[in-house]
C-alpha positions in Angstrom: 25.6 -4.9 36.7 23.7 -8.0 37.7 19.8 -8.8 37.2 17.9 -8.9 40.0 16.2 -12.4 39.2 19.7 -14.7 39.3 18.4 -17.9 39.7 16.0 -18.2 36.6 18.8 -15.6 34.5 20.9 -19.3 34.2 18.2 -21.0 32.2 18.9 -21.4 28.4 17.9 -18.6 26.0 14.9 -19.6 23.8 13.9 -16.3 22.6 15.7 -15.9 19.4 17.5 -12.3 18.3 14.9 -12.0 15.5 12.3 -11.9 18.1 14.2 -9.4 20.5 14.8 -7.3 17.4 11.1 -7.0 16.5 10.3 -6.3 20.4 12.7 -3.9 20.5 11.3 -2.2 17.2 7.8 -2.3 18.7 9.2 -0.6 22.0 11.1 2.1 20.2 7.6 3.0 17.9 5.1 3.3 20.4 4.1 7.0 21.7 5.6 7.3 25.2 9.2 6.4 26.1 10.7 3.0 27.7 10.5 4.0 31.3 6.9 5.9 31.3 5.9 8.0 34.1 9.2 7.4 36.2 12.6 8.4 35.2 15.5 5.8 34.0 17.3 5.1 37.1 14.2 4.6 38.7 12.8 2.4 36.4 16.4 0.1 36.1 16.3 0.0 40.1 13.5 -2.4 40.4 15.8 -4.9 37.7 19.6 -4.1 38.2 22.1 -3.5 41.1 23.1 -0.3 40.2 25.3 0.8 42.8 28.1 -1.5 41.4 30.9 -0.7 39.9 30.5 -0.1 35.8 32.7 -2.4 33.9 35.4 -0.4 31.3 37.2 2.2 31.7 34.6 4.7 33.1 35.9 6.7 35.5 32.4 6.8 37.3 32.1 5.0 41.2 29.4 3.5 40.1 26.4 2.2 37.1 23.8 4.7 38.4 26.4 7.8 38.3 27.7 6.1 35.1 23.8 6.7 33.6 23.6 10.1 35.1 26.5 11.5 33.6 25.6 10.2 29.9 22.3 10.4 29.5 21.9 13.9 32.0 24.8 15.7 32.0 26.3 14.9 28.5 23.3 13.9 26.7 25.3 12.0 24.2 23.2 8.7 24.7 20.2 8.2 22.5 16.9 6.8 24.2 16.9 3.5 23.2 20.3 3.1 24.5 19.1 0.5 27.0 18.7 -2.0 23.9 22.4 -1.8 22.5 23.9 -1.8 26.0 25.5 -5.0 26.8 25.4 -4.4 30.5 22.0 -5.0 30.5 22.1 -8.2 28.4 18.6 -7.3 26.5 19.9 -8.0 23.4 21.5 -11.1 24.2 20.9 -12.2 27.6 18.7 -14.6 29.2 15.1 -14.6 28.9 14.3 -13.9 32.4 16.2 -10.1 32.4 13.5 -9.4 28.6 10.9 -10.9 30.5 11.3 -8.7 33.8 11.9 -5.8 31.5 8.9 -6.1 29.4 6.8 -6.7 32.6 8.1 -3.4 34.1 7.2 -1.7 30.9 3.8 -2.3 31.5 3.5 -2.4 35.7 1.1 0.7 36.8 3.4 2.3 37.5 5.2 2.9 34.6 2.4 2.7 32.0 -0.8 4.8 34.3 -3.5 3.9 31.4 -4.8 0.3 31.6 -6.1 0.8 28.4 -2.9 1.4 27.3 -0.9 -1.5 29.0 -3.6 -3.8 27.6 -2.5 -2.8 24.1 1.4 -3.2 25.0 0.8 -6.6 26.4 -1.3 -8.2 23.0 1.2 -6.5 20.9 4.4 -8.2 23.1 2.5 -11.6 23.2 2.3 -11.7 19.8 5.5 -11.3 19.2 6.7 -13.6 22.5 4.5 -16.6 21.4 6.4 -18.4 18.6 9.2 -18.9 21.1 6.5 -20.1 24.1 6.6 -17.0 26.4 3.3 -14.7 27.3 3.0 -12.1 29.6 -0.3 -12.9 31.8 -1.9 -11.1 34.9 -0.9 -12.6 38.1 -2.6 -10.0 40.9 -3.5 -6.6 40.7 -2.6 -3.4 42.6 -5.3 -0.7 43.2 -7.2 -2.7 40.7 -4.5 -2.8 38.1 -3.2 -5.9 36.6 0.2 -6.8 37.4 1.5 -8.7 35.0 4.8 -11.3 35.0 6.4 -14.1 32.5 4.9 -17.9 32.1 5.7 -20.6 29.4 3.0 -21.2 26.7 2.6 -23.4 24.0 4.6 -22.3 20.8 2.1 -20.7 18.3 4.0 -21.4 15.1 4.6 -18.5 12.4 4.0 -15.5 13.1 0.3 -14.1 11.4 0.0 -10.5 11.6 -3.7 -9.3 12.8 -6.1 -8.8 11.1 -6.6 -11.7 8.9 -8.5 -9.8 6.1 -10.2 -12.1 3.8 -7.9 -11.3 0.9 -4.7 -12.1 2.7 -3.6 -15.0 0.7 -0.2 -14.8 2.0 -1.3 -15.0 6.0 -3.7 -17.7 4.9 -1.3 -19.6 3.7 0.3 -19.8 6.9 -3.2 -20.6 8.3 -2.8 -23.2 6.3 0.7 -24.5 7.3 -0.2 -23.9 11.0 -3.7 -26.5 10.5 -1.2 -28.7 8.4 2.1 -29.0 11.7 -1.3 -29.6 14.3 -2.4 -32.4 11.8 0.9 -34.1 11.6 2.3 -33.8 15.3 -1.3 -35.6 16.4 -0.6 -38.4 13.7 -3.5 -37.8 10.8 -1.4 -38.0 8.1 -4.6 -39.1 5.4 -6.1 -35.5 6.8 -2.8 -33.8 6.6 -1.7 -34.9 3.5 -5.3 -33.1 1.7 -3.1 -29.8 2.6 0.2 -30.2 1.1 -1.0 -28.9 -1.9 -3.9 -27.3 -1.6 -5.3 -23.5 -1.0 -7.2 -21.5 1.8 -9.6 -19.1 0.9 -12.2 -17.3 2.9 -15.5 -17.0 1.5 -19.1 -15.0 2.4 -22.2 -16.7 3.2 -24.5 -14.2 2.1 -27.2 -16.8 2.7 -26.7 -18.6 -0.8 -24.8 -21.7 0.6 -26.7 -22.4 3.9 -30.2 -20.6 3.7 -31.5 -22.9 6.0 -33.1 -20.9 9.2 -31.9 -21.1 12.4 -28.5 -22.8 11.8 -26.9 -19.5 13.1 -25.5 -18.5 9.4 -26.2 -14.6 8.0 -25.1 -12.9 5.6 -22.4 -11.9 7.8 -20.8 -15.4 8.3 -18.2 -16.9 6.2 -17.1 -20.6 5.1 -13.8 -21.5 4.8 -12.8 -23.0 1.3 -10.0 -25.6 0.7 -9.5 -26.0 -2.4 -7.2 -29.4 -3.1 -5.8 -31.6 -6.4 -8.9 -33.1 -8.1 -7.7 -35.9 -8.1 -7.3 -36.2 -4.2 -11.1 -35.4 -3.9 -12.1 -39.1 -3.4 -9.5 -39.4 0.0 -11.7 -36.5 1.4 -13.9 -38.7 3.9 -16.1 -37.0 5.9 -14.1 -37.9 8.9 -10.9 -36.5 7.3 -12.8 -33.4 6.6 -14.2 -33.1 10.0 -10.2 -33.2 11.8 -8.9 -30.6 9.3 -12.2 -28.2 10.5 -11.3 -29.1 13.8 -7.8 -27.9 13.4 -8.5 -25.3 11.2 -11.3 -23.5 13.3 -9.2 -23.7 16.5 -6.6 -21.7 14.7 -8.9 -19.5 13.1 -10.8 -18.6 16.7 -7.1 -17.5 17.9 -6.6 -15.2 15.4 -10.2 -13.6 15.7 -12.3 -15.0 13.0 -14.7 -16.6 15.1 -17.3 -15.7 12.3 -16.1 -18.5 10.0 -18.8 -21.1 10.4 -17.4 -24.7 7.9 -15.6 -25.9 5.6 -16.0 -27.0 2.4 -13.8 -28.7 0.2 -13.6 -28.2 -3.7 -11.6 -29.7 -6.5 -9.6 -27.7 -8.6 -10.7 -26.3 -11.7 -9.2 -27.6 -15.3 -7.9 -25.3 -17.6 -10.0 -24.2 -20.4 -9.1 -26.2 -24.1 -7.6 -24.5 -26.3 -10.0 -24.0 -29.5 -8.9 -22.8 -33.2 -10.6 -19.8 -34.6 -12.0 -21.8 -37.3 -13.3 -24.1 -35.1 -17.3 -24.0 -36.8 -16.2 -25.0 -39.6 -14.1 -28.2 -38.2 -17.6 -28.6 -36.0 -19.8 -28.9 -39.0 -17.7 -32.0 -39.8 -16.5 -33.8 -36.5 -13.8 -36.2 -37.1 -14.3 -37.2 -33.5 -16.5 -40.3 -32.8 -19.7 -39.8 -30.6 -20.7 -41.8 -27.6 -23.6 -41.7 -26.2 -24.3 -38.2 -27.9 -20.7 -37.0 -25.8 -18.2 -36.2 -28.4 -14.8 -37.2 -27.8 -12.0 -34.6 -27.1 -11.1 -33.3 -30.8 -7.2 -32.0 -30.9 -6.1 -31.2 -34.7 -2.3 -31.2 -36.4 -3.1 -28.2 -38.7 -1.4 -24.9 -38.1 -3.0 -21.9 -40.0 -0.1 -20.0 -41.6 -2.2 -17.6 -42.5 -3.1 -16.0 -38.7 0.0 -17.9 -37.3 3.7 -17.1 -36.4 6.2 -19.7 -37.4 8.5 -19.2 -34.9 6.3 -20.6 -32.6 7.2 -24.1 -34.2 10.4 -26.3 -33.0 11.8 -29.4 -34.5 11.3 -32.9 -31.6 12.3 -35.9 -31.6 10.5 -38.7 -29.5 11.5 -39.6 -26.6 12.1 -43.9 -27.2 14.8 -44.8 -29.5 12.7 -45.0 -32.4 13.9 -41.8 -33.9 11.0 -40.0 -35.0 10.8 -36.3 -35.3 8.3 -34.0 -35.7 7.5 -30.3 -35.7 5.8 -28.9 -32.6 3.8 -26.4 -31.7 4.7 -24.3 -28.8 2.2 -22.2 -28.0 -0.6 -24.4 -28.3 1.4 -27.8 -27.0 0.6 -30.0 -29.8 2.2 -31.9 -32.3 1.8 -30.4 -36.2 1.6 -32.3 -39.5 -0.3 -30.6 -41.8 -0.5 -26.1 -42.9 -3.3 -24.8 -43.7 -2.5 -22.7 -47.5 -6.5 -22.2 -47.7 -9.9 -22.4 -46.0 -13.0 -22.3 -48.1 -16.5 -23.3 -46.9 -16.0 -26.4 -48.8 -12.4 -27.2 -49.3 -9.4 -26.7 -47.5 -5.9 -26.5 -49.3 -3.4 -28.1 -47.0 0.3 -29.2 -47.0 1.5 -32.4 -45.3 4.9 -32.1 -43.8 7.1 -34.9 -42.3 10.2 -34.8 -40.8 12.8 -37.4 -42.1 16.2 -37.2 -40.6 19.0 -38.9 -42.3 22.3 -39.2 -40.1 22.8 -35.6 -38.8 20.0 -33.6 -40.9 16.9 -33.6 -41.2 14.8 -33.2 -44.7 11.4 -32.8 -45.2 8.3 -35.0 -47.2 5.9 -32.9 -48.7 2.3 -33.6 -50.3 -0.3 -31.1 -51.2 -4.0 -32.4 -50.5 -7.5 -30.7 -50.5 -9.4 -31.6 -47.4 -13.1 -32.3 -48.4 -15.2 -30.1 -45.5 -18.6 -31.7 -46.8 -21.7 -31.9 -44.7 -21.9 -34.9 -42.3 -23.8 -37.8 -44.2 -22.7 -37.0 -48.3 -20.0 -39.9 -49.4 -16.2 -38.8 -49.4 -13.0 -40.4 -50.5 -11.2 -40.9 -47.1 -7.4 -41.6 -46.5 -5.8 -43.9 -43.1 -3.4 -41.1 -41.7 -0.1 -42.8 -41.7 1.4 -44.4 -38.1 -2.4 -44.1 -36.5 -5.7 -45.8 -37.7 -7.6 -42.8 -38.0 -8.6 -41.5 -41.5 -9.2 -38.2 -43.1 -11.9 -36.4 -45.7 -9.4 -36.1 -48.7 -11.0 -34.4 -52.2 -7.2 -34.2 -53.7 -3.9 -35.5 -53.0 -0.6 -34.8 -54.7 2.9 -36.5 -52.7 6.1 -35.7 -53.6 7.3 -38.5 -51.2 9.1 -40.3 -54.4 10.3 -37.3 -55.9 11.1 -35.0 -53.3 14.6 -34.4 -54.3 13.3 -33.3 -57.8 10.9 -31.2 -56.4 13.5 -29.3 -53.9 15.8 -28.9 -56.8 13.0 -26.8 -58.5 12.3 -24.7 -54.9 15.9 -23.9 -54.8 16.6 -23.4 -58.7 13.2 -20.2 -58.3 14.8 -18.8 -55.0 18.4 -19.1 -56.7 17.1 -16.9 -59.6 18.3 -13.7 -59.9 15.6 -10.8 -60.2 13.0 -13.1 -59.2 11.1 -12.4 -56.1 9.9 -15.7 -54.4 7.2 -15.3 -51.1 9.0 -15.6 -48.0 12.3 -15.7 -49.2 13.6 -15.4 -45.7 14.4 -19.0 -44.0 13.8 -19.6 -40.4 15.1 -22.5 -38.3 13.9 -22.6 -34.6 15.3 -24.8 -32.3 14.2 -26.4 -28.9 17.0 -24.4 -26.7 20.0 -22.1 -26.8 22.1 -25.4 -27.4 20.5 -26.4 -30.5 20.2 -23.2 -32.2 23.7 -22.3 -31.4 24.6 -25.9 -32.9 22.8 -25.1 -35.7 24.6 -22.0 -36.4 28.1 -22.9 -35.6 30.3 -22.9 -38.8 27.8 -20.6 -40.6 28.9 -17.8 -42.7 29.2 -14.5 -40.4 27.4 -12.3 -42.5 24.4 -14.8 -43.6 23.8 -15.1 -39.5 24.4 -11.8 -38.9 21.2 -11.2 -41.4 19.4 -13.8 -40.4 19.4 -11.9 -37.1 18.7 -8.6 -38.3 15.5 -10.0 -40.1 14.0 -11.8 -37.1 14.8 -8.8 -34.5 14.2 -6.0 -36.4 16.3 -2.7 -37.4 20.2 -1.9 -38.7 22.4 -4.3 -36.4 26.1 -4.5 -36.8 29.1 -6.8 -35.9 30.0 -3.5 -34.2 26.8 -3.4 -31.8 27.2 -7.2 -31.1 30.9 -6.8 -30.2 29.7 -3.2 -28.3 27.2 -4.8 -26.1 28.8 -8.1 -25.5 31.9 -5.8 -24.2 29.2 -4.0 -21.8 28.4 -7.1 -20.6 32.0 -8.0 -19.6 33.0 -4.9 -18.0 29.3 -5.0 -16.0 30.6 -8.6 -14.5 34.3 -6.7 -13.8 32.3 -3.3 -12.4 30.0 -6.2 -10.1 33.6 -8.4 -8.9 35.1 -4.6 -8.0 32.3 -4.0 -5.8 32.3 -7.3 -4.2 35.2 -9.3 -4.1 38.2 -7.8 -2.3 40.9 -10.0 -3.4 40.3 -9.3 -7.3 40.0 -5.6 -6.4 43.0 -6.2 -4.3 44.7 -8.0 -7.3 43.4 -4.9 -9.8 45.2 -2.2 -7.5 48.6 -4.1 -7.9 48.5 -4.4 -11.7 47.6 -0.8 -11.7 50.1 2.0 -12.5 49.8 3.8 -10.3 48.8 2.4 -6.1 45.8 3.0 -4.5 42.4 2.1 -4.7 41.1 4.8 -6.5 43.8 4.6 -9.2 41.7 1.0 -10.0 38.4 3.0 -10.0 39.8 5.4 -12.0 41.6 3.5 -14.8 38.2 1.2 -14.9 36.1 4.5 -15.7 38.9 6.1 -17.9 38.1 2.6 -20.0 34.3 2.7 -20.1 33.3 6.4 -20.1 29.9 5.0 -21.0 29.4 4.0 -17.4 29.6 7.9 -17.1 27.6 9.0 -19.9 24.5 7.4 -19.2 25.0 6.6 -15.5 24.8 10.4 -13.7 20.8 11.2 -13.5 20.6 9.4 -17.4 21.9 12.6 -19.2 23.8 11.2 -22.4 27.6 12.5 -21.8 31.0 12.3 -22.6 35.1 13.0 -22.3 35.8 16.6 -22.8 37.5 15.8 -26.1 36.8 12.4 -26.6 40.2 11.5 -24.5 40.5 11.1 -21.0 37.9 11.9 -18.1 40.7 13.2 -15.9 42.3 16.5 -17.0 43.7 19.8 -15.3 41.5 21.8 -14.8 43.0 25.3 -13.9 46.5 25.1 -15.4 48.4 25.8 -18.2 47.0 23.1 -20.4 42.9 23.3 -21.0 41.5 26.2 -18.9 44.4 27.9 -17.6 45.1 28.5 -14.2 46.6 27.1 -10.7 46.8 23.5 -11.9 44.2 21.8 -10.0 43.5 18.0 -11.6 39.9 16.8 -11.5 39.2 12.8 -11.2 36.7 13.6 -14.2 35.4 16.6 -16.2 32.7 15.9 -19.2 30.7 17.6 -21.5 26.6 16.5 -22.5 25.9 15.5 -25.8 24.3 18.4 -27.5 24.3 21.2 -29.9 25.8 23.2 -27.0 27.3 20.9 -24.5 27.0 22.0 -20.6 29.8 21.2 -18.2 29.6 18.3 -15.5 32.8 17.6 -13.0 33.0 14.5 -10.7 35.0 13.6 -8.0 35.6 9.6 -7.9 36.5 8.4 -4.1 36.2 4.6 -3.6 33.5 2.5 -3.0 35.0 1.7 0.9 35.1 5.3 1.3 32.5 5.6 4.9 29.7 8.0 4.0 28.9 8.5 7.3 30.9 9.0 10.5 31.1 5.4 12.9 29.8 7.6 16.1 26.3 9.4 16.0 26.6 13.0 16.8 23.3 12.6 18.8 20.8 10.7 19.2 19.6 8.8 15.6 21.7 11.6 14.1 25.2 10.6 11.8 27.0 13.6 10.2 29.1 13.0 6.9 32.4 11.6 7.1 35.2 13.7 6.8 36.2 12.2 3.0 32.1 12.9 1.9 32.4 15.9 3.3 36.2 16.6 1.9 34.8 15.0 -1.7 31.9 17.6 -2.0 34.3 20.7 -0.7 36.4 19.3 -3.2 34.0 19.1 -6.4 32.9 22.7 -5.8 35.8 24.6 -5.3 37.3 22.8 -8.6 34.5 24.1 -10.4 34.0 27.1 -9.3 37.9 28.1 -10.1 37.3 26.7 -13.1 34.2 28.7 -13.9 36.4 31.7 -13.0 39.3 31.5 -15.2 37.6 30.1 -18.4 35.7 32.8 -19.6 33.1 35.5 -18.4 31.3 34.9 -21.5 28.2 32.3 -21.8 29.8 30.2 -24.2 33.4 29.3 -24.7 35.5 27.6 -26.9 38.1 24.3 -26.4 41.4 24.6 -27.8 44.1 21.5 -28.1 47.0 22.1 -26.2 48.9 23.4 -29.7 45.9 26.1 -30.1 44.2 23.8 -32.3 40.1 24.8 -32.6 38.1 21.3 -31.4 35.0 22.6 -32.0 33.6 22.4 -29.0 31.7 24.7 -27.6 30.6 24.7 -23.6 28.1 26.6 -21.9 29.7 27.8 -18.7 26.9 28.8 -16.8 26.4 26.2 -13.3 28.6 23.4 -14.4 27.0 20.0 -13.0 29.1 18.5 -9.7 29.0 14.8 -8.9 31.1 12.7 -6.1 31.3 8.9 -6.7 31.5 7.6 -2.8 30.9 4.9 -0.8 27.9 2.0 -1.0 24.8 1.9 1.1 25.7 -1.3 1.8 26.8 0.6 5.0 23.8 1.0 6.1 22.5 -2.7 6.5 23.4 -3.8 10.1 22.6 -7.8 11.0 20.7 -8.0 7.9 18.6 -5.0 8.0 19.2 -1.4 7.2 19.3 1.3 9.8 17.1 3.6 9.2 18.7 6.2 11.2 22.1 6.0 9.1 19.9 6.0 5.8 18.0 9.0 6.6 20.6 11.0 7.9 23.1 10.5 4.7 19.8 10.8 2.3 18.9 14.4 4.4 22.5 15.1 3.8 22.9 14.7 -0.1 19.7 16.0 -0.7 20.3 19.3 1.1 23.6 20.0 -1.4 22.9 22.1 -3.7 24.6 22.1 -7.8 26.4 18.5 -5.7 24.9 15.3 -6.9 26.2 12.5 -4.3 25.8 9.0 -6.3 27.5 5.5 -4.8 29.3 3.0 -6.5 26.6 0.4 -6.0 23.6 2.9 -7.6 26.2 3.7 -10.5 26.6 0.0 -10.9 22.4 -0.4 -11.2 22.3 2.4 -12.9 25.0 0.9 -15.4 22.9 -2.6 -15.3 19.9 -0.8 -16.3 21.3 0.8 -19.8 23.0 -2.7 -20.6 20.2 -5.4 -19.2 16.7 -2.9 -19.3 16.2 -3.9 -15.2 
């Protein structure tokens, strides 16, 4: 089949296959089908020779009988076919056959209501633009536009209409379109304001510009850039008036004509972070005054009273002079002194410093009152050591000279036996995982394993660290399964027995947790605590034919309830390759063999246990286990598949989606669960996402 239009069909493609994916998306959403009023051979006779002979092996003389057998006779072609056909190179042709297409699709012809070709042609320009193509009128037939292909200027990203005046994200483009204008034309001082800065749309209401006659209401808006403060004094008004310029052309082609000027603003400064006993340190300022402006005032004390220690780290500085100090966190500042007391009058505080000798570090300690005086009465004050300002001290007490004397005493109370010291508990935070890991290699197991216990909370064991860290590893294994085929590839030959579900099913047989929290997140588990696959109507649990089920399980409960699952392979197709009709799929033969499968096993089952309510489960030497298993609709479950089928060039087809979803939804006692939701629902119990 060849276009009718050869000579410009041998230009270079520019429009890209995301673009003739979104037209094609547009085109399959609107109300009326592809070839309007006419039929299809009609419509594809005014773009393609279709008297030749179709390429293939269709038996068909020629493209036109080829179209009328299909889509008439058979009906086993969609009606978007024309996209997917590569006979008609719309998907991946040249521009000229989309062009001619999309023209057609709106010719009077095809689409009778101007109205209604207007509406086809904004929508397909607005997609045709970032790759510089537009449909335009050209003449017009009984007062009808005709419409055909020219080159326009490349509009840059694509901005959805309407630009609401809370769409930060489409602003932001706004932005990045005003910035490309800028730079191509060479006003890099005017450009450069943007790089950082943000686009907002703000109302008049007649409180910026009340000035009458200047054309603003309460209906206009001014467009706000907001840029570093410190970029504020490069914002000439000449550099100002280009990015208006720029910006108000781009803003006009989008349809907000009622934004009448810009104004540029600095950004604002976080707000200081003040104490909660910051009165008090007011009535006494420490700071200097000039020129009745008080300096900023930042303090060193941390309250341990209202504060939480573990918001302090250990930091060194960042020169080679080796000076550490604590640090607070949460409030980014360095800490010297904790606050025991605050009284109107006095404050009890303790000085700490940090000395580090070689590899540890050990701390200096003084006790001091802090004299909190009126400004004006006399009090002793005190230089603060390594800066030259000083300090209102009433008391001071340092154990500088003595402080191994004084830590001998500390450790000699909290050594004592049947003595109760505050705060026994010791904790060290460090700056990263790194350090705190460094600081608790070589520890003694069970002091960490407390230590951890007190800062989280609750009854942990060495059991639950080894049991989650184990979850962890088998969640990486479940994740390389799913995605790697040469380690599933290298799994299946150290299995015992061949096959890929043999891997799936020696992986589940070893974490049965996967399966006790994984189907709809009802606790359960292994029949009789041994393996998930058992025979299920045979001489050995149930007695019967001897039918073996991938998995049969019991919920956790006073009275446990039957569940029985089916495990197929996570390549397994859901879905047949070829659509039974038109955006319809029907399950694959294994789904549909898997389900089949699940409920015949069960329902034998049911049958030959017992046509009690309630029955009992014996060992295979008659042994009682104690359980007992309500036998009323046991639970079904097949493990198939991914829906990883369903994503075609990046996207998911929505037809193959729906269909299996209307599928597994219409099963009933069957609960249809992939490998890749199992796996989620697997990272969800172990990671809480």
């Amino acid at each position: 089949m060849t276009s009718t239009y050869p000579a410009r069909a041998n230009e270079p493609s520019t429009i890209t296959p995301v673009t003739r994916r979104d037209i094609f998306t547009y085109l399959r959403g609107i109300s009326r089908p592809w070839w309007g009023k006419m039929d299809e051979v009609t419509f594809l006779e005014g773009l393609y020779d279709l008297d030749l002979t179709p390429v293939g092996d269709s038996q068909l003389p020629t493209v036109r009988a080829d179209i009328q057998q299909h889509r008439f006779n058979n009906d086993d072609l969609h009606d978007d076919w024309i996209f997917e056909d590569s006979r008609l190179e719309l998907s991946d042709g040249p521009d000229e056959v989309l062009l001619s297409f999309l023209a057609r699709v709106v010719h009077p012809e095809v689409a009778a209501d101007v109205d209604e070709a207007i509406k086809h042609v904004e929508e397909l320009n607005l997609r045709l633009a970032p790759d510089g193509w537009g449909l335009r009128a050209h003449e017009f037939l009984s007062g009808r536009p005709l419409y055909e292909s020219v080159r326009v200027p490349p509009s840059g990203p694509l901005v959805p209409l309407p630009l609401e005046d809370e769409d930060t994200g489409k602003l932001d483009l706004v932005l990045g379109q005003t910035f490309s204008f800028l730079d191509c034309a060479g006003e890099e001082t005017a450009r450069d304001l943007l790089r950082t800065a943000v686009l907002t749309l703000r109302r008049d209401g007649g409180f910026f510009h009340p000035i009458p006659g200047d054309n603003w209401t309460d209906a206009t808006y001014e467009a706000v850039l907001t840029v570093e403060r410190e970029l504020l004094p490069t914002c000439t008004p000449e550099a100002k008036e280009l990015v208006w310029q720029t910006l108000r052309s781009v803003l006009i082609k989008l349809g907000r004509i009622d934004v009448q000027d810009l104004v540029i603003e600095g950004d604002t400064r976080p707000l200081p972070s003040i104490p909660p006993d910051w009165r008090t340190q007011a009535a006494a300022p420490a700071t200097p005054t000039v020129r009745g402006i008080r300096l900023p005032f930042s303090t060193t004390e941390f309250d341990v009273t209202r504060r939480n220690f573990t918001d302090l780290e250990i930091r060194g500085s960042q020169d080679s002079s080796g000076f550490h100090y604590l640090y607070d966190t949460r409030a980014s500042r360095m800490i010297t002194d904790f606050v025991l007391d605050d009284r109107p009058q006095v404050a009890t505080l303790c000085n700490v410093t940090i000395i580090k000798k070689g590899d540890t570090f050990t701390p200096r300690i003084k006790l001091w009152k802090k004299d909190k005086k009126k400004a004006g009465e006399v009090s002793t004050t005190q230089t603060v050591p390594e800066t030259v300002t000083t300090r209102a001290v009433k008391a001071l007490v340092d154990t500088g000279d003595v402080h191994e004397n004084f830590w001998k005493v500390i450790n000699f109370l909290q050594g004592c036996a049947g003595l109760s010291t505050p705060g026994s508990s010791l904790q060290l935070v460090a700056g990263d995982e790194a350090q705190l890991a460094q600081l608790l290699t070589g520890q003694d197991r069970t002091m960490v394993l407390g230590a951890v216990r007190t800062a989280i909370g609750g009854g942990l064991t060495e059991e639950d660290i080894r049991l989650i860290s184990n979850r962890k590893e088998q969640l990486q294994r479940f994740e390389r399964l799913l995605i790697d085929p040469d380690y599933f590839q290298q799994e299946e030959s150290l299995a015992t027995t061949r096959g890929p579900e043999a891997v799936w099913q020696a992986f589940f047989e070893a974490n049965q947790w996967i399966f006790g929290y994984g189907l709809n997140l009802i606790a359960c588990e292994s029949i009789n605590d041994g393996k998930l696959e058992q025979i299920t109507t045979g001489a050995n649990l149930f007695g019967g034919a001897g039918k073996r089920i991938d998995a049969i399980m019991r919920s956790k409960g006073l009275i446990s309830s039957m569940l029985f699952c089916e495990i197929k392979t996570h390549n397994t197709e859901l879905l047949s390759r070829a659509p039974y009709r038109a955006g319809v799929f029907q399950a694959s033969k294994e789904l549909g063999g898997g389900v089949a499968q699940v409920q015949k096993t069960a329902s034998k089952a049911q049958q030959l246990i017992s046509s009690k309510f309630l029955t009992q489960i014996y060992e295979e030497d008659g042994t009682p286990t104690g359980i007992e298993l309500s036998t009323t609709r046991p639970r079904q479950v097949v493990v198939i598949g991914s829906l990883r089928e369903f994503i075609q060039n990046g996207d998911v087809n929505p037809e193959k989606l729906s269909s299996f979803e209307l599928y597994r939804t219409s099963i009933q006692d069957v609960e249809v669960i992939t490998f890749d939701e199992l796996y989620e629902r697997a990272c969800f119990i172990v990671e809480d996402h």
